[in-house]
MDTraj code that builds the backbone (N, CA, C; nanometers):
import mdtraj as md
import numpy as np

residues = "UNK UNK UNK UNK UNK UNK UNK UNK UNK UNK UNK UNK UNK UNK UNK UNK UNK UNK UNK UNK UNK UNK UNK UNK UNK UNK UNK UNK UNK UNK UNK UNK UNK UNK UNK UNK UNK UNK UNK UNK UNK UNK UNK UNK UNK UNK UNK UNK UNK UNK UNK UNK UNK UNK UNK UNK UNK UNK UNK UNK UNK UNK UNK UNK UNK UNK UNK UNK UNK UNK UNK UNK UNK UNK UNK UNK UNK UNK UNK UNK UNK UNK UNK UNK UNK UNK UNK UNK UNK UNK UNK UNK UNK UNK UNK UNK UNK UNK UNK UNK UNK UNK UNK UNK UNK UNK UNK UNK UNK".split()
xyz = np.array([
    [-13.6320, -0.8176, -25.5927],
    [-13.5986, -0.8663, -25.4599],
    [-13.4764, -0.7902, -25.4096],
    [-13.5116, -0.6392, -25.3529],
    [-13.3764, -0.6520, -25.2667],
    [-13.3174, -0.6718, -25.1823],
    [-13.3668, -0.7857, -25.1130],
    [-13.2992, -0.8484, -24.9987],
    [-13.1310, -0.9021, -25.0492],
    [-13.1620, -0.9507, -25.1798],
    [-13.0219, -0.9690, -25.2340],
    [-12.9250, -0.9163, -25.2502],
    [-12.9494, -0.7713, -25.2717],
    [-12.8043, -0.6749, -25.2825],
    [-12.8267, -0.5989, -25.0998],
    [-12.8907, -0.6717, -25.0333],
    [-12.8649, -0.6117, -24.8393],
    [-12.8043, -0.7297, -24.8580],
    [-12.8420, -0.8514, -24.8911],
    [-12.7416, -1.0027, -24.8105],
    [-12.5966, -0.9644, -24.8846],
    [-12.5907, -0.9350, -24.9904],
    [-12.4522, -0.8805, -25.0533],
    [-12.3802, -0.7738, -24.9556],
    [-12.4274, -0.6688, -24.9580],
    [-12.3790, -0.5555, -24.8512],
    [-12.3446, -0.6424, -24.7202],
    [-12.3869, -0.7155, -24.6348],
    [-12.3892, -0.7997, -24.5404],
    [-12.2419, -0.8779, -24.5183],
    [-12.2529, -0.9248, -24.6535],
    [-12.1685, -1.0712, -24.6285],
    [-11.9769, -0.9543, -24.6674],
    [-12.0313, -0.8374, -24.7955],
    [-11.9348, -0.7665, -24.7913],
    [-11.8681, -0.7110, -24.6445],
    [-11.9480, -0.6595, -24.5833],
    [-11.9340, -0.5534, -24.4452],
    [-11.8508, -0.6771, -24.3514],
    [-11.9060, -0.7556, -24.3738],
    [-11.8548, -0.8868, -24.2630],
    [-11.7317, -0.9207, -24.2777],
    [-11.7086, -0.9879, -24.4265],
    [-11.5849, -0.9955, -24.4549],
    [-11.4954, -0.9306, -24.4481],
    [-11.5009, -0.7932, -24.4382],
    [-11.3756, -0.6855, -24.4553],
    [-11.3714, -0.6677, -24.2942],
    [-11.4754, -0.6875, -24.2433],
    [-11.4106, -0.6688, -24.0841],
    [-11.3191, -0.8169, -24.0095],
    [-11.3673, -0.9002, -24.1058],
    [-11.2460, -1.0459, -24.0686],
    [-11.1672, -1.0565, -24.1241],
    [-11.0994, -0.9459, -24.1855],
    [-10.9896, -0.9832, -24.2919],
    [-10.9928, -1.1275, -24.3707],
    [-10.8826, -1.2078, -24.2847],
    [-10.8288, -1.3201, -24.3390],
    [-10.9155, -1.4203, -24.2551],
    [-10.9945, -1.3667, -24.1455],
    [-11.0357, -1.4896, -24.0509],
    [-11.1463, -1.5618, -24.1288],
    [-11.1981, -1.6855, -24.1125],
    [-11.3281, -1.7799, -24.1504],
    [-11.4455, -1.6852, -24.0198],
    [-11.5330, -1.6932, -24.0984],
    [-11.6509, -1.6650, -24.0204],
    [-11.7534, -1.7540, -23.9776],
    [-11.7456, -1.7547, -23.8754],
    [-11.8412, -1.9010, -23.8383],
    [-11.9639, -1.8778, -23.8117],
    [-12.0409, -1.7396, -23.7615],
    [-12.1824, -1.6865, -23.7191],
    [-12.2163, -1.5520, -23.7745],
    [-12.2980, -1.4807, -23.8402],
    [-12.3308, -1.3865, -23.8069],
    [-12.4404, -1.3513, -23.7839],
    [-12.4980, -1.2642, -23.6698],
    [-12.6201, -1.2566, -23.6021],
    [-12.6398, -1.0745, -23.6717],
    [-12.7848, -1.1006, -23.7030],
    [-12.8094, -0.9686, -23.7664],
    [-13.0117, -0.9493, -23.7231],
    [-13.0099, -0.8162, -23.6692],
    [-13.1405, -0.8069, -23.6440],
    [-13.2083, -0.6887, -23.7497],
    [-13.3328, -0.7789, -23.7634],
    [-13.3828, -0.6614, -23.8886],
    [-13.5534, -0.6623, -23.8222],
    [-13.5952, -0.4947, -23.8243],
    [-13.6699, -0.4890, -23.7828],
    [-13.8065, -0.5330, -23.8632],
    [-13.9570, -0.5941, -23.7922],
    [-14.0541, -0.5839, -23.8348],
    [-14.1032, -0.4958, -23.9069],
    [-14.0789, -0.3630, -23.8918],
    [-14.1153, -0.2912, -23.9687],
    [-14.0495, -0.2378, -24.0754],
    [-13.9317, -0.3141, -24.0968],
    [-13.8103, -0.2547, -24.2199],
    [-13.8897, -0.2700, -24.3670],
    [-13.9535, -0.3870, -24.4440],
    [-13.9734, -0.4443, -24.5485],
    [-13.8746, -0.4948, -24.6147],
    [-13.7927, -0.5698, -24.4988],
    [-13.6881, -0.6570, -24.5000],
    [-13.7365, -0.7839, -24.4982],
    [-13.7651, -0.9032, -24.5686],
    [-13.8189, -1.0478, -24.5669],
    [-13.7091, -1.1298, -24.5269],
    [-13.7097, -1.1589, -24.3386],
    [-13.5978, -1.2424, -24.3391],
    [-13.5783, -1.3687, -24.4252],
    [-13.7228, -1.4637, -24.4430],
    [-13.6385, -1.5683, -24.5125],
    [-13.5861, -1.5542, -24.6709],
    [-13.5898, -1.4579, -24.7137],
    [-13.5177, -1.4024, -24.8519],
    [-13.3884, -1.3598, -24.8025],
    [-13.3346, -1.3258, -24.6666],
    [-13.1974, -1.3071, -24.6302],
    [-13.1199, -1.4215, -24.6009],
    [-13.2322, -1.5189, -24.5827],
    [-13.1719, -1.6867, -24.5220],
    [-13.1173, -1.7527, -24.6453],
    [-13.2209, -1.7057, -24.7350],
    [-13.1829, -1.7819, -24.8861],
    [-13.0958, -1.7228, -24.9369],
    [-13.0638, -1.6115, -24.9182],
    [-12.9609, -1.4969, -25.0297],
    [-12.7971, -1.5688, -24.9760],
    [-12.8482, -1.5702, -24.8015],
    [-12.7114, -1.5695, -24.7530],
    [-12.5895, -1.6674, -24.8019],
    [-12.6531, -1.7699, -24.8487],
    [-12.5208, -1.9032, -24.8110],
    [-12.4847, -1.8738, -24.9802],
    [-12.5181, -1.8166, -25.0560],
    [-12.5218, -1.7929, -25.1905],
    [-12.3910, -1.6757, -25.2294],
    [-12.4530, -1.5858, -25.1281],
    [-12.3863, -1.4385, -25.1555],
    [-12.2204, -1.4717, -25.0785],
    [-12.2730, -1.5669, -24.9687],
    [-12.1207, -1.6182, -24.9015],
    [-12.0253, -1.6959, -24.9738],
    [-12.0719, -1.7396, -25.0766],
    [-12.0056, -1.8817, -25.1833],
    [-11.8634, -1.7586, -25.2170],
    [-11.7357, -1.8735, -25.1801],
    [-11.6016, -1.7904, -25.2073],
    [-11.5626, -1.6875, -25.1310],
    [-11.6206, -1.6608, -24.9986],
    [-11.5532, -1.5262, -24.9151],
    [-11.5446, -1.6278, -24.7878],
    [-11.4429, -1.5535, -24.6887],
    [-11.4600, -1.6298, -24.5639],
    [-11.5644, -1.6227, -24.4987],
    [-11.6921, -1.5914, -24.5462],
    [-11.8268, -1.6234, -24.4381],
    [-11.8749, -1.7262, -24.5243],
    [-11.8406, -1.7868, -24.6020],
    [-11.8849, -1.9043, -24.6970],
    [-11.8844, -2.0347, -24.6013],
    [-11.9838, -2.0817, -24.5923],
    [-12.0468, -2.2528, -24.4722],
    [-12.0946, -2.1403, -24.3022],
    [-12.1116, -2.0221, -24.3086],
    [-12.1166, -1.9290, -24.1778],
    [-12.2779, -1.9802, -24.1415],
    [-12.2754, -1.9719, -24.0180],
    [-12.4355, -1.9398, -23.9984],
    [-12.5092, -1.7999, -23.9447],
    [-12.6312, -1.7937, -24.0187],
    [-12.7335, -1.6682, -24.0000],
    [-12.8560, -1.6919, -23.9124],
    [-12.8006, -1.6330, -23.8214],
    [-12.8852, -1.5968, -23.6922],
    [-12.9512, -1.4656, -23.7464],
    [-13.1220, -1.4722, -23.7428],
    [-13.1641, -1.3188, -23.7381],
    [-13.2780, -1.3237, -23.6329],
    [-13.2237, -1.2044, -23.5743],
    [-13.3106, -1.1651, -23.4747],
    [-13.4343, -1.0588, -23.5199],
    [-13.5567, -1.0761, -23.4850],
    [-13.6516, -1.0201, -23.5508],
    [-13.6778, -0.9297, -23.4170],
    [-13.7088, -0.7509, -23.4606],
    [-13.7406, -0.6804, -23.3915],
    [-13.8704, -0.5924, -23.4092],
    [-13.9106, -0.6002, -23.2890],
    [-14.0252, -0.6212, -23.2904],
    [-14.0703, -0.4526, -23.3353],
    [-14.1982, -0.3961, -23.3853],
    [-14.2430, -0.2361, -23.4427],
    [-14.2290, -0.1701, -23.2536],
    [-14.2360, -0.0715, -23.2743],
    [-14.3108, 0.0463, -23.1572],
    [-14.3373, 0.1766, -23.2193],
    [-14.4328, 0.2143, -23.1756],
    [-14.4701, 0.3418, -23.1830],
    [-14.4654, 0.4367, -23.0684],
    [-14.4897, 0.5741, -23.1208],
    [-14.5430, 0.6490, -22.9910],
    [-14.6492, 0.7344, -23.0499],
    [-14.7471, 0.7693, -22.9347],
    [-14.8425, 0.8686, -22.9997],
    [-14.7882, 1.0332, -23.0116],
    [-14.8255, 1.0421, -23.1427],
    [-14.8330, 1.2027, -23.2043],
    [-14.8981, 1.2466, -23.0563],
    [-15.0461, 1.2616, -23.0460],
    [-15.0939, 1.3182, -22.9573],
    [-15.0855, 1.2889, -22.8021],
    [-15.0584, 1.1894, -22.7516],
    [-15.0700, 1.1528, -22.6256],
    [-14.9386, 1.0782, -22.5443],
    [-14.8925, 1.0841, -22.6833],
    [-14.7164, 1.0232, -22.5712],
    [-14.7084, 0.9091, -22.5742],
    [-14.8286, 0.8165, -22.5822],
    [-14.8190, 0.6808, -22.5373],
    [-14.7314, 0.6017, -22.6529],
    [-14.6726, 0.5063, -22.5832],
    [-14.5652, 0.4113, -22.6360],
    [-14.6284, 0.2573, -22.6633],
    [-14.6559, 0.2043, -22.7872],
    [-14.6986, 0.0668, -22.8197],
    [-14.6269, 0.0118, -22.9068],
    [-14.6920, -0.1439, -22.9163],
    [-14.6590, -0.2333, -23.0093],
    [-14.7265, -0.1410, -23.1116],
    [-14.6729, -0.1900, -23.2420],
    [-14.6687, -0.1148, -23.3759],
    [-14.6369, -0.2473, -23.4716],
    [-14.7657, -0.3187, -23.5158],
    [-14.7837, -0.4422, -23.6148],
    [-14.7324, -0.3553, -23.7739],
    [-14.8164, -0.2696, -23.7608],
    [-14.7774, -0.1918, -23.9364],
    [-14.8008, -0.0509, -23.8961],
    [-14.7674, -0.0018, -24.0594],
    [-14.7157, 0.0998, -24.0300],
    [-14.8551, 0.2585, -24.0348],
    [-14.9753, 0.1371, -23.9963],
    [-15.0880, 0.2205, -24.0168],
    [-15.1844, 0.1891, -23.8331],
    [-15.0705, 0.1803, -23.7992],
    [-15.1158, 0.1337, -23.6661],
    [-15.2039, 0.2325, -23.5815],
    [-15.2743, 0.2717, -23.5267],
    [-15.3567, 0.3984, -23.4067],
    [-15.3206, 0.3319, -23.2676],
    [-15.3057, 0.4726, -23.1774],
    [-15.3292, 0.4563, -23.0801],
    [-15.4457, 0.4314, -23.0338],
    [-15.4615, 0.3799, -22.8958],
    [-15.5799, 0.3421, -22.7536],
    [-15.6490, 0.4406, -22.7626],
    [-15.5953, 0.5958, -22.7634],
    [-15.6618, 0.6772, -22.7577],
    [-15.6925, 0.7161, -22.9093],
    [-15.7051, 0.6728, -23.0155],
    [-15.7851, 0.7282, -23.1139],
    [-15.7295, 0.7822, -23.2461],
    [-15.6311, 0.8122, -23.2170],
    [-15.5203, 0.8915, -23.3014],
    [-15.4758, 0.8221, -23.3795],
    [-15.4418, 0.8704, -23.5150],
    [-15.3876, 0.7941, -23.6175],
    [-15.2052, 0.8467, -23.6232],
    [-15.1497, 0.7382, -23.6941],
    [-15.0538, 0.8107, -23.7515],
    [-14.9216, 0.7675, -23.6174],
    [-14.9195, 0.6515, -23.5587],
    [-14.8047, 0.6635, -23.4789],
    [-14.6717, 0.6987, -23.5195],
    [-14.5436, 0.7623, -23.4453],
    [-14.4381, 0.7715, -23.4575],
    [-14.3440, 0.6715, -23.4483],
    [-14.2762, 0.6101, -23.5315],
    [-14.1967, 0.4598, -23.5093],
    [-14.0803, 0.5380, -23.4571],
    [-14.1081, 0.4269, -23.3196],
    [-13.9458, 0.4299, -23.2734],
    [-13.8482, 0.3040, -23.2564],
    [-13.8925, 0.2024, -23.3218],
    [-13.8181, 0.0799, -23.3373],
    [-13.8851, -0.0141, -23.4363],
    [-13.7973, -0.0957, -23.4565],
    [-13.8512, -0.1775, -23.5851],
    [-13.8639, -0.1292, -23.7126],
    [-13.7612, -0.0336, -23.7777],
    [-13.6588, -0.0050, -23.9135],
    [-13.5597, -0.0931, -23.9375],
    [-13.4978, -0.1165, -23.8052],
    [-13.3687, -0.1365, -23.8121],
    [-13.3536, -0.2312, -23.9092],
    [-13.1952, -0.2370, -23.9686],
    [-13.0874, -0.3663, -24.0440],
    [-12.9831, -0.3691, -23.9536],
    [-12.9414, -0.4201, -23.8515],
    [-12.8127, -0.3978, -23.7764],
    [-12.7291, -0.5419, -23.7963],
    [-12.5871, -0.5337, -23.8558],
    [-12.5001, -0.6727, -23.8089],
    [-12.5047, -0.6326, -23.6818],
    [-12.5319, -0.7272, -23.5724],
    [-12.5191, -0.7504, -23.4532],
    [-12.3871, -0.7991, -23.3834],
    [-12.3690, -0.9209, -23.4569],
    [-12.2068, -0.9015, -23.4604],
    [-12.1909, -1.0524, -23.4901],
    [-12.0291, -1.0883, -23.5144],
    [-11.9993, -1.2245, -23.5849],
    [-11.8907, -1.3088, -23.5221],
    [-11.8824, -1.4147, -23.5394],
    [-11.8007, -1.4910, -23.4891],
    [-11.7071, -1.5330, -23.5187],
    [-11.5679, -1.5177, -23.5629],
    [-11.4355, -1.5372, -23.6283],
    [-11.4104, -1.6860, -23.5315],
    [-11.3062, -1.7757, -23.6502],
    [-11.2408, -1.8296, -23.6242],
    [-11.0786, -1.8592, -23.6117],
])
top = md.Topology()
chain = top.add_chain()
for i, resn in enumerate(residues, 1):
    res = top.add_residue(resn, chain, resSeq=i)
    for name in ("N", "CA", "C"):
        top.add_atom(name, md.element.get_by_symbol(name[0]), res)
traj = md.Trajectory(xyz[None], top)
């Protein structure tokens, strides 16, 4: 499972940007197409937070959605997986969203 050492990296990255502050939110979007399992980040989180100031924080994740574009024709779609075809026929779309892991950003107290 490595959602556990990303919720680690996470709760690390967070903390060092609040120094000394309590963290009360952090909102993080991970794309559909990452092979990122948000609710394995929901579970990791309050765990990996035990003893840092994002410890009792809440996890907002925003789920983003795939896109592609076509190799051959330009066209721009939804992108379910990563074996998706274009309208017109073509295999093999180009992802242009829905990789992502982004902290989005957090809420100090």
């Amino acid at each position: 499972m490595h959602e556990l050492g990303i919720t680690q990296s996470i709760v690390e990255v967070v903390a060092a940007r609040a120094a000394d502050a309590r963290i009360r939110r952090v909102t993080v979007e991970i794309g559909k197409l990452s092979a990122i399992l948000p609710d394995a980040i929901r579970f990791c989180f309050d765990i990996c937070a035990q003893g840092t100031v994002a410890e009792g924080a809440a996890l907002e994740i925003i789920a983003v959605p795939g896109r592609g574009r076509c190799r051959d024709c330009g066209r721009e779609q939804a992108m379910d997986h990563w074996l998706a075809s274009c309208a017109c026929g073509a295999c093999g779309l180009q992802c242009i969203a829905g990789e992502e892991l982004k902290i989005k950003s957090m809420e100090v107290v």
